[in-house]
C-alpha positions, -999 to +999 in steps of 0.1 A: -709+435+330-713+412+360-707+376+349-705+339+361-684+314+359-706+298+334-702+332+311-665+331+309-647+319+276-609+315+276-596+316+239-556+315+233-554+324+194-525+306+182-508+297+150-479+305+119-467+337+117-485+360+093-515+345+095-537+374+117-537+360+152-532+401+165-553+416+140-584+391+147-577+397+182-579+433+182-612+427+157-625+403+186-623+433+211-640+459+189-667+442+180-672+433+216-668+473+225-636+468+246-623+493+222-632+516+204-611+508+174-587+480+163-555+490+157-530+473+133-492+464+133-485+489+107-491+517+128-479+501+158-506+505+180-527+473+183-536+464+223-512+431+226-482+445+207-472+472+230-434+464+235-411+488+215-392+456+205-423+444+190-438+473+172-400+475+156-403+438+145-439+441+133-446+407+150-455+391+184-426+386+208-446+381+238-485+371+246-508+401+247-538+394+270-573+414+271-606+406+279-642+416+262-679+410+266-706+396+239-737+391+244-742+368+278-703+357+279-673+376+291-647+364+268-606+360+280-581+367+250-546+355+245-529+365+214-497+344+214-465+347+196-464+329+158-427+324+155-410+291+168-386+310+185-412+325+210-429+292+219-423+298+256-449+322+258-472+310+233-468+273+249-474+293+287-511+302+274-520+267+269-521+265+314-547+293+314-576+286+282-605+256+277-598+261+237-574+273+213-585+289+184-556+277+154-558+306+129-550+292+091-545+324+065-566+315+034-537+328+012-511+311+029-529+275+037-519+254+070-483+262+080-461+247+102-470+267+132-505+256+129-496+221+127-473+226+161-500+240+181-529+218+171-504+198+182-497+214+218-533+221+223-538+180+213-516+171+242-528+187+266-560+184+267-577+210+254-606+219+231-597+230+196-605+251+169-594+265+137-607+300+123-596+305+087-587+340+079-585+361+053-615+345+033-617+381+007-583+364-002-570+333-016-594+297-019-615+292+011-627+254-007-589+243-010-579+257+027-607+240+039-594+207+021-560+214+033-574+214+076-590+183+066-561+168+051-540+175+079-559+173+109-583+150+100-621+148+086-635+159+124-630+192+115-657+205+101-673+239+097-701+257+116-703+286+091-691+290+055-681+321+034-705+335+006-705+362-018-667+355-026-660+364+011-683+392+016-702+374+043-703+338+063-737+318+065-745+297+099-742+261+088-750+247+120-782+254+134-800+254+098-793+235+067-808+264+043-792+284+018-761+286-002-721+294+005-694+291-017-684+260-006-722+247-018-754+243-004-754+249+033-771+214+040-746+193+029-721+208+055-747+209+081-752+168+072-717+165+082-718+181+118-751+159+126-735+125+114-700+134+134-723+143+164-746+118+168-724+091+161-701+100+194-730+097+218-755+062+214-788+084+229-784+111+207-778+083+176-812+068+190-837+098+187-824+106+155-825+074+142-861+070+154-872+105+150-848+123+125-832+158+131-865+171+142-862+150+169-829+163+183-835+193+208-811+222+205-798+216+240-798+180+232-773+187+195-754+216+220-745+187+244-730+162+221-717+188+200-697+195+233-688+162+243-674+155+209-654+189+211-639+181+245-630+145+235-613+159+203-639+141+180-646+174+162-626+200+154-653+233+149-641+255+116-653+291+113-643+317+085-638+354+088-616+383+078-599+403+105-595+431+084-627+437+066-646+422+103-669+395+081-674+365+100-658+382+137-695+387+152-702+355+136-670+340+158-679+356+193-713+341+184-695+306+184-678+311+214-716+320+232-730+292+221-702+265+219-671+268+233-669+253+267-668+275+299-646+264+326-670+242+342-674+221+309-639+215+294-616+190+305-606+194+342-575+207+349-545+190+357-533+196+392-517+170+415-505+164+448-473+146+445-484+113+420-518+113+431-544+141+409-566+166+426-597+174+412-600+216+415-639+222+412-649+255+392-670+263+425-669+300+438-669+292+476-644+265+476-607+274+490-588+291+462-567+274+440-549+295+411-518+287+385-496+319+375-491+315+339-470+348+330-452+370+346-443+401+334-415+427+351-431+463+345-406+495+343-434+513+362-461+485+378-433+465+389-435+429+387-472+416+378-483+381+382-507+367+359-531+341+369-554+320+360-586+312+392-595+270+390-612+271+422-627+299+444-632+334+446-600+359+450-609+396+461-594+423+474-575+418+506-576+381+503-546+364+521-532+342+496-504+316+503-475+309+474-467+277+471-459+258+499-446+290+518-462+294+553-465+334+551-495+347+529-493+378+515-528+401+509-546+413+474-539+452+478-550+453+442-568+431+414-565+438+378-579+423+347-560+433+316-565+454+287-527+445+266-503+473+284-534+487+306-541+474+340-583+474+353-587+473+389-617+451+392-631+436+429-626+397+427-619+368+402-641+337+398-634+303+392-626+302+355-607+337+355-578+356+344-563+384+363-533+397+379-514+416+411-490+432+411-457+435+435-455+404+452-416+402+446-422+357+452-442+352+428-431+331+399-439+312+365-462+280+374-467+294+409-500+280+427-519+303+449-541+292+477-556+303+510-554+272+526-527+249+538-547+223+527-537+233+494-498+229+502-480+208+476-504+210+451-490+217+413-502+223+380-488+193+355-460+205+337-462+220+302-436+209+278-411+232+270-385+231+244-350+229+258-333+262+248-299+250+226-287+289+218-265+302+239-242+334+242-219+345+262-231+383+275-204+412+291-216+447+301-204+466+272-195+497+306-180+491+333-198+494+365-233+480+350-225+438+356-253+437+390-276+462+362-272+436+339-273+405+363-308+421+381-323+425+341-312+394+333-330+378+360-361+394+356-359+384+315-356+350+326-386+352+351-405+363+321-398+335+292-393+300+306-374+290+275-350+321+282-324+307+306-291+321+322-264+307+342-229+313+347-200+290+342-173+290+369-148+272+353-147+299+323-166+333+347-185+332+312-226+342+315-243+324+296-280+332+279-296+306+270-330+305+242-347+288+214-326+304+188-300+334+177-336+356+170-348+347+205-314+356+220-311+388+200-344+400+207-341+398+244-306+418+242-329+440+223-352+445+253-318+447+277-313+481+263-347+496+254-365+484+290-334+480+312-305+507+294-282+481+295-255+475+268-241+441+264-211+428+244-218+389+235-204+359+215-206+319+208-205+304+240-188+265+246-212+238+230-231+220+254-208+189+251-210+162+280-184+133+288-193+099+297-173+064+300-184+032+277-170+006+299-166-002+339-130+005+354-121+011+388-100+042+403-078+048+433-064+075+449-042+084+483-046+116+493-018+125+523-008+159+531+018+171+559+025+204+569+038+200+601+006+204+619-023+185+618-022+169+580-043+154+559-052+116+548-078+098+529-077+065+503-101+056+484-114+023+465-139+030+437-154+015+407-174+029+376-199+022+351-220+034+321-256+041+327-285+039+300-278+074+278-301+098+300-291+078+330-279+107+348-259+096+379-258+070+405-238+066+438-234+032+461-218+031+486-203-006+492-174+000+519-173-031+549-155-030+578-156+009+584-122+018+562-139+047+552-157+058+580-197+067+576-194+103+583-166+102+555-190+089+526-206+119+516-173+141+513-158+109+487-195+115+469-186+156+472-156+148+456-166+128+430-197+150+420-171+178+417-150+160+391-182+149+372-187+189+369-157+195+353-150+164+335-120+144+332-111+142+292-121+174+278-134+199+303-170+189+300-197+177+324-200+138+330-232+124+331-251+088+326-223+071+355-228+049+384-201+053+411-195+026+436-173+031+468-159+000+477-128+003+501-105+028+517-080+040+544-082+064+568-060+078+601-074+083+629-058+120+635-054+131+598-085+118+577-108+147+575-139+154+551-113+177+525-090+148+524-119+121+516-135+151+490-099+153+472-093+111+474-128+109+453-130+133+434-088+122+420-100+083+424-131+091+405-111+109+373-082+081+376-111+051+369-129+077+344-093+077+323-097+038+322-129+037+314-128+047+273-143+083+282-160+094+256-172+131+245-208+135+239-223+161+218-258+172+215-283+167+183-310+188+175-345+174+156-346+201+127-373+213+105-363+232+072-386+250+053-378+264+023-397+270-018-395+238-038-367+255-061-343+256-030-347+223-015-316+209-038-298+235-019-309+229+014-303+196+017-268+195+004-258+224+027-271+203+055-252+169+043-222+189+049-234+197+086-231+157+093-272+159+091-295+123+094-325+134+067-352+116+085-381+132+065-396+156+037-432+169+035-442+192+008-474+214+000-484+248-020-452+251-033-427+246-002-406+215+010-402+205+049-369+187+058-365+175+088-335+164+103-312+155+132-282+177+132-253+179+159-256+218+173-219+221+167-227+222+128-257+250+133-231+280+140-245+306+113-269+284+099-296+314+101-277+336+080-266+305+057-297+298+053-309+333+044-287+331+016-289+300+002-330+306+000-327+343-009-345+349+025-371+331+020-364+298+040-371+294+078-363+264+106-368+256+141-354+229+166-356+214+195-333+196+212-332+156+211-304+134+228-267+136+233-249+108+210-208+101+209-189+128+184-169+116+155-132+106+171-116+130+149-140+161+167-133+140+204-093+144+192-097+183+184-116+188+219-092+167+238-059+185+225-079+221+232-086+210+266-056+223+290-067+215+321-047+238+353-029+217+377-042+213+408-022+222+440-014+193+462 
């Protein structure tokens, strides 16, 4: 159907693992007609899991995306990825929606991954909403205590389940009947206080006049004010599988989830200072690429998100700040693995194109250089701690695996690779052993490429705990033209998280100016490789203060060599230490195994910092060096009879034990270096 910007709903379904995100999404589309049946993940044919990695796992690895009419409103889908260790995808969604829809199973209660992303969706601004599924199974009253518990008394229902889950009854445009939570009005009493409390002229009539006097569009706009200011959180009930209460939920969305035009305006900028992008169809274009996805026969495909304008066919769109546009040749909307080829994409919008080789993750497209230097604010990301080292298992296929390696990357921004000169290691970096293994997964069924892997180095940095100051001569004859260069510097510590500073404090021109940047060359080299163990050196001011130089021999290699030698001579003095990093971790496990858990992780040199339990399970969280997490996922497996589960993210780099700097030190054979 033809639709405005007005009609569009963009709905990420988020949440724990298990608890029918995909299955209410492919409910969503048939009772909107986009299909003509929902699949499941038993059979392996549902729209959004349609990567053989995925339909082997039985669970989300990546976001499926599809679109489907109801009634007046064309609706946007995102079904995102449950498990923590897929959070760059899931968290990439967030850039492209006006609400998230936080699925709770009734038979499972809220979960950690709930808790996360009402989290995520809090941050950033956007509208929120939880849908609890499942309602023909477990307690809809105690879930319903159990959202309210956790994410406050705003959230409140606009339908309740009746019959023991056989059907859902409105409870927000009447206050008649019965549901088996109680009588309909009482809940209804709740949404009208929590509204007109929010906005004073609302709080007026229906003081003075009493709900009679509230018109509907009157209760719709305050209801929407207090849902894009986070003062109500909406609750609906349903049951993917059975399809009670998934009408009832595209109904909501019609009638009271905000289009683009209402939510919370976008967050682009234009260096510090914000831009306002207005949901208006004739304006310039302004679009964010939120996914990108590398297709064995499409080729790459660009997924985007419109905030302003129209794009169509043969539109000349600019990437970034790049001065050459490239044209539309084709616009799709999609259906999971299916591509549409539609005409244009209004404000509010989500669609794709496909082989423009420079497009990227966060990309914004325009069609103006008025729109130059204009970005999208930054999601969040976790910083991926995992790592393995990765060979070709065949000789012959290292560019194969280099090229599908790359195009992985573009796809996940918490998958990372680099490669380490010092060691020619590769290095795949990602939210956890599962995240890394999965994507090894994909190497071979998309890309036919074998790999042979193992631990890579921890991520350990060096740093220096007091000032010194270093010197160096650096001379060099070879019977031609040599090689001469002194220098005078000084170091200090920084704040942890400093990162690096360099001054440059010479007088009288004994280094000459042109010579400055080769001693900061220098010195930036050694920082790379460190100085005590072989690590990186960060959090370090470096000031040049004095110097030689000939007037024939001094030459930029001879000042690069003098700093980087004087730099690593004052680094020696200085009380280096090594720095390792510590993770924040979250354990959760059944009641009976918490005893275990937490005296596993007291042997892992782990700070307890907090425990949280409900229906039967304990969370632990802790900070934990990464050293200590080798294996933990298979410990933990056994230790819990496979029934615990963790995440982490990564939180600061503190000094190791001296007994662990000892052990590095002593591994650390550094090669000479050639005079």
């Amino acid at each position: 159907m033809a639709y405005s910007t007005e009609q569009i709903r963009n709905v990420a379904l988020a949440g724990h693992p298990g608890a029918g995100k995909t299955t209410l999404f492919e409910a969503l589309l048939h009772a909107g007609g986009a299909i003509q049946a929902a699949g499941t993940i038993e059979r392996g044919n549902t729209v959004s899991d349609h990567d053989p990695v995925e339909k082997q796992r039985g669970h989300s690895i990546d976001v499926g995306i599809a679109s489907t009419d109801h009634a007046s409103i064309h609706v946007n889908l995102i079904d995102t990825p449950g498990y923590p260790d897929f959070r760059g995808p899931a968290l990439s969604a967030l850039a492209a929606v006006e609400t998230v829809a936080v699925v709770v199973a009734c038979d499972a209660g809220v979960e950690y991954g709930a808790r996360r992303m009402m989290e995520y969706a809090k941050n950033r601004g956007l509208c929120r909403a939880i849908v609890v599924n499942k309602i023909d199974h477990g307690s809809c009253g105690d879930v319903l205590d159990a959202v309210r518990a956790a994410f406050g008394p705003e959230c409140l229902p606009l339908n309740l389940p009746a019959d023991g889950g056989a059907r859902v009854v409105d409870c927000f445009g009447t206050n008649e009947g019965e549901s088996d939570l109680g009588p309909v009005a009482e809940w209804h009493q709740k949404i009208i206080d929590q509204v007109v409390e929010i906005n004073e002229t609302v709080m007026e009539h229906y003081l003075d006049l009493g709900e009679g006097g509230l018109g509907g569009q009157e209760l719709h706009d305050a209801f929407e004010q207090c849902l894009r200011e986070g003062h109500l959180v909406p609750v609906v009930f349903c049951s993917a599988r059975t399809g009670v209460g998934v009408t009832e939920l595209l109904e909501v969305a019609e009638r009271l989830f905000p289009h683009p035009g209402e939510a919370n305006p976008p967050a682009f900028v234009k260096g510090s200072e914000p831009i306002e992008a207005r949901p208006d169809p004739d304006a310039h274009v302004i679009a964010d690429v939120f996914k990108i996805v590398n297709d064995p026969f499409v080729g790459k495909l660009a997924v985007f998100r419109v905030y302003q304008g129209t794009v169509k066919r043969d539109t000349q769109l600019f990437v970034d700040d790049s001065r050459k546009p490239f044209r539309v040749a084709h616009l799709f909307k999609l259906r999971g693995k299916e591509h549409v080829e539609v005409d244009q994409a209004l404000p509010g919008d989500i669609a794709a194109v496909a082989k423009i080789e420079e497009l990227h993750f966060d990309a914004v497209l325009h069609d103006s250089h008025d729109e130059d230097q204009i970005h999208l604010a930054p999601l969040a990301f976790p910083r991926p701690m995992f790592g393995l080292a990765v060979d070709a298992a065949s000789r012959g296929q290292e560019q194969k695996l280099a090229t599908a390696l790359h195009k992985l990357a573009e796809e996940d921004p918490c998958f990372q690779v680099e490669h380490i000169a010092e060691t020619n290691e590769t290095i795949v970096r990602g939210l956890s052993d599962l995240h890394l293994r999965v994507n090894i997964d994909r190497l071979r069924e998309r890309y036919g490429v074998e790999v042979k892997s193992r631990p890579p180095r921890i991520a350990y940095r060096e740093t220096v705990s007091t000032r010194a100051d270093g010197h160096h001569r650096h001379k060099k004859q070879t019977g031609g033209a040599g090689q001469f260069g002194e220098v005078f510097l000084r170091i200090e510590p920084l704040d942890r998280g400093g990162g690096f500073e360099f001054a440059d404090e010479v007088k009288g021109g004994t280094i000459p100016g042109q010579f400055i940047p080769a001693v900061e060359k220098g010195v930036r080299q050694a920082m790379s490789t460190g100085a005590l163990a072989g690590y990186p050196l960060q959090d370090v001011r470096v000031t040049v203060y004095d110097g030689k130089h000939h007037p024939v021999d001094s030459k930029e290699v001879a000042f690069v060599t003098a700093g980087k030698r004087a730099f690593v001579d004052a680094v020696l003095k200085a009380r280096p230490q090594v720095l390792e990093p510590i993770v924040d971790l979250e354990v959760v496990a059944p009641e009976a195994h918490m005893g275990d858990v937490s005296g596993h992780l007291a042997g892992k040199r782990a700070r307890i910092v907090g425990t949280d339990g409900a229906r039967g399970e304990v969370s632990v969280k802790a900070q934990v060096p990464l050293s200590e997490l080798e294996g933990f996922a298979a410990e933990l497996k056994s230790i819990t009879a496979g029934r615990g589960r963790y995440s982490m993210d990564f939180s600061h780099y503190e000094p190791v034990p001296a007994s662990v700097q000892q052990k590095l030190v002593e591994s650390y054979r550094p090669k000479a270096e050639e005079d």
